[in-house]
N, C-alpha and C positions, 0 to 999 in steps of 0.2 A: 568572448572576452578579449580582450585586448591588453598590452604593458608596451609601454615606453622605454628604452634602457639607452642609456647613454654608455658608449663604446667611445674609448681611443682614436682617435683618426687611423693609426697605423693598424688594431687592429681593427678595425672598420673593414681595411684596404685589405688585411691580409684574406681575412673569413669573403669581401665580396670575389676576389683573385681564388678561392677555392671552389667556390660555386662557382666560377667562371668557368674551371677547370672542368667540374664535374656535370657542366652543362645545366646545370637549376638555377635558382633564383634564390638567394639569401635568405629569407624565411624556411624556405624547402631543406635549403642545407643546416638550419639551425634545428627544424624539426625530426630530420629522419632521428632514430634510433641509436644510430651508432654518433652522431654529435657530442661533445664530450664536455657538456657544462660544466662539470667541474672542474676540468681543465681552463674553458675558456676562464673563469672569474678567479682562477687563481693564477692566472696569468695577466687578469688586469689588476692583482693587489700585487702581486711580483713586478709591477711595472716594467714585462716582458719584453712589452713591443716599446719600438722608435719611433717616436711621435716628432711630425715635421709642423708642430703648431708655432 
């Protein structure tokens, strides 16, 4: 099964910058375990991140 989710540009940049860090692939870093969904989507309604749109 598959989902589509439209991301921030900024956090796009910041989540692909932590897989970069951690050596995986952005999918990998959104699945392990310790990923922190609820954080991430309450930080795209807190309008957290710096969007350079």
């Amino acid at each position: 099964m598959g989902t589509t989710v439209d991301l921030p540009e900024g956090l796009l940049r910041q989540l692909k910058a932590q897989a970069a860090l951690e050596g995986t692939s952005l999918k990998q870093l959104v699945l392990t375990p310790e990923f922190d969904t609820l954080e991430l989507f309450s930080a795209i309604s807190r309008s957290d991140v710096v969007s350079n749109q």
